[in-house]
N, C-alpha and C positions, 0 to 999 in steps of 0.2 A: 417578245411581245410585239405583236405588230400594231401600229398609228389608229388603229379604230377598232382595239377587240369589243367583240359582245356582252353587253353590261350581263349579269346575272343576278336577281335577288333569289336567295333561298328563304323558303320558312318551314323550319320543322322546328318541334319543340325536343326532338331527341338529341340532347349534344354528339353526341355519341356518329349518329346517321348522317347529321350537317357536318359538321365536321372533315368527315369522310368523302362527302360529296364536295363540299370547298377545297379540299386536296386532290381532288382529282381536277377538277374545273381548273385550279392556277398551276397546274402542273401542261395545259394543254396552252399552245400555242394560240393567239390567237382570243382567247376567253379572260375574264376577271368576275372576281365574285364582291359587288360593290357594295352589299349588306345581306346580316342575317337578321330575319324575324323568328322569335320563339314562340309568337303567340300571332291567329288570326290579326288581333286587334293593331298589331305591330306592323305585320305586313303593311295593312291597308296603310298606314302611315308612313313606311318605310317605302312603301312603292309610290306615296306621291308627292313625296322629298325626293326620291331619284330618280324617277320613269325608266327604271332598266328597260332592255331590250328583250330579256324571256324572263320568266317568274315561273321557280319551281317550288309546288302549292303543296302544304301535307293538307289530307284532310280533318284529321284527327288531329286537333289541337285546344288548348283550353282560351276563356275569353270569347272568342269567336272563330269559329271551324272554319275550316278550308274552302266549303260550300258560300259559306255567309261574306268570307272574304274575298271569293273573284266576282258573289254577287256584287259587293261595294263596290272595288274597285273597277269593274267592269260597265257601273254605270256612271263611273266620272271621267274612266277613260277606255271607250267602246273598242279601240284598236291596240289595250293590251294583250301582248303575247303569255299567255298563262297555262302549262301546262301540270297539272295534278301528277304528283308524286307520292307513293304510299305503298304499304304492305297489302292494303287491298283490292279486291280485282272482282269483287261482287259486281252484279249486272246493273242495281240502281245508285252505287256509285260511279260508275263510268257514266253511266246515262243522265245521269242528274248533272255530274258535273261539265259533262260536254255540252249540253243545253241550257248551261247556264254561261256561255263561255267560256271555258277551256279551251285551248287549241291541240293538246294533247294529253297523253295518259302512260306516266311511266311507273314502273313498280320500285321498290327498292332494291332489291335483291339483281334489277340490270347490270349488267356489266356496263366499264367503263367504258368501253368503245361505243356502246349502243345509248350509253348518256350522253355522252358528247353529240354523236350523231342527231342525236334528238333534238340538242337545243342548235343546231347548226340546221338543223331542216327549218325549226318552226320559228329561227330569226330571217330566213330565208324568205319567208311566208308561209309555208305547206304544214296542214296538220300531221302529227308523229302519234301514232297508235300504231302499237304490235297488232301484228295477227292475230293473237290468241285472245285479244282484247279487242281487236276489231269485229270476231265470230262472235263473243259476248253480246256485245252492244248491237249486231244485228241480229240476234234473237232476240233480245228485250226491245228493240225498234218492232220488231212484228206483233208482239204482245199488246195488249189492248190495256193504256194507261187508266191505271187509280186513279180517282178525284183525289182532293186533300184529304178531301172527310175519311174518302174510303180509308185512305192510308193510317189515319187519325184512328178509325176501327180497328184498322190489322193491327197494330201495335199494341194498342190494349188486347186486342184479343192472344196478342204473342205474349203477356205482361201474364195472362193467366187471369184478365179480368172476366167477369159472368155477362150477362148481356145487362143485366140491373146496375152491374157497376158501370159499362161504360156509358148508361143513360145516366147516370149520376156525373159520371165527370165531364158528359162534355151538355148535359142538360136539354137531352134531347129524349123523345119518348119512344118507348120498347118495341115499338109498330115502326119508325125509324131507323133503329137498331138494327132491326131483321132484314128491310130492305139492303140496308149498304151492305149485311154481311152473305143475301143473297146474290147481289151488283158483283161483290169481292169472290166468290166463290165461283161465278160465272167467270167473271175476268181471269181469273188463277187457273181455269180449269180443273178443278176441286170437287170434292163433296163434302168435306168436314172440317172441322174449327182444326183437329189438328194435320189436316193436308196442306188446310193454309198456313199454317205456322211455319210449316216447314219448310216452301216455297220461299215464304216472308224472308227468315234466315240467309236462307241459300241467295233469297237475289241479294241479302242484304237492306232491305226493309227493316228487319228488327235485327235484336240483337239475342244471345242468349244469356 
């Protein structure tokens, strides 16, 4: 172990995947893994009891998501090093989370070389995103972003709700309705409720 390795906090809630990754990480020279969070809400705590030097983020966690927590800590400490870690590779999670501060975007399934390299690039300073996730994320940069609301409609309307339902839940009128899910259909390059659904899915906007 050399005089000044690289702090690491991990947070996944899968023992199973932390685990795995905490043995690779103190098996490399150089590295240490100085806490694990299982939950958003832990991270945020845990990263500002230790200010590691990289933080790798699942976004899928319970309490508060991976989204919600490089937002937090991101606005108490503007110059953490946070890179998203996760099985998915959808376009408006890479996008959301890079835009929200992330500095990089790794999958689970990386090899161990390619992990290490990763947090060794983005303690370095340089953002770490694959190719195949760098091609992603510049096609959904060229696509023309959803408001809130719009996205608020897509999801209901991925939910299987009618245009009555989703004037009821979000208490807006049916002349409203139609505008955002014209706005959404324009912007998806679309013609129908389920072209967009299906788009929704695929960038990862809803779920199924």
């Amino acid at each position: 172990m050399t005089d000044n390795p690289i702090r690491v906090l991990i947070a996944d809630d899968h023992p199973i995947v932390r685990n795995g990754i905490v043995r690779m990480i103190e098996l490399t020279d150089g590295m240490e893994v100085i806490a694990e969070a299982e939950t958003g809400t832990e991270a945020v705590v845990l990263f500002r009891q230790h200010q590691p030097d990289v933080t790798l983020m699942d976004l899928r966690m319970p309490e508060m998501n991976g989204v919600e927590a490089i937002l937090a800590i991101c606005a108490e400490f503007p110059n953490a090093t946070i890179a998203i870690l996760t099985t998915y590779d959808t376009d408006e999670d890479i996008f959301r989370g890079l835009q929200i501060g992330a500095k990089g975007y790794l999958l689970k399934d990386s090899k161990m070389v390619e992990l290490i390299d990763a947090i060794r690039e983005l303690h370095a300073g340089q953002r770490y995103i694959p190719p195949a996730v760098g091609a992603k994320l510049a096609e959904r940069m060229s696509l023309p972003q959803l408001s809130d609301r719009e996205l608020e409609v897509l999801r209901l309307m991925s939910a299987g709700k009618t245009n009555q339902n989703i004037c009821d839940d979000l208490h807006i009128s049916e002349s409203t309705v139609k505008f955002h899910i014209n706005n959404i259909f324009s912007k998806l390059g679309v013609r129908d409720r389920t072209q967009a659904v299906v788009v929704a899915i695929q960038r990862g906007i809803a779920c199924l």
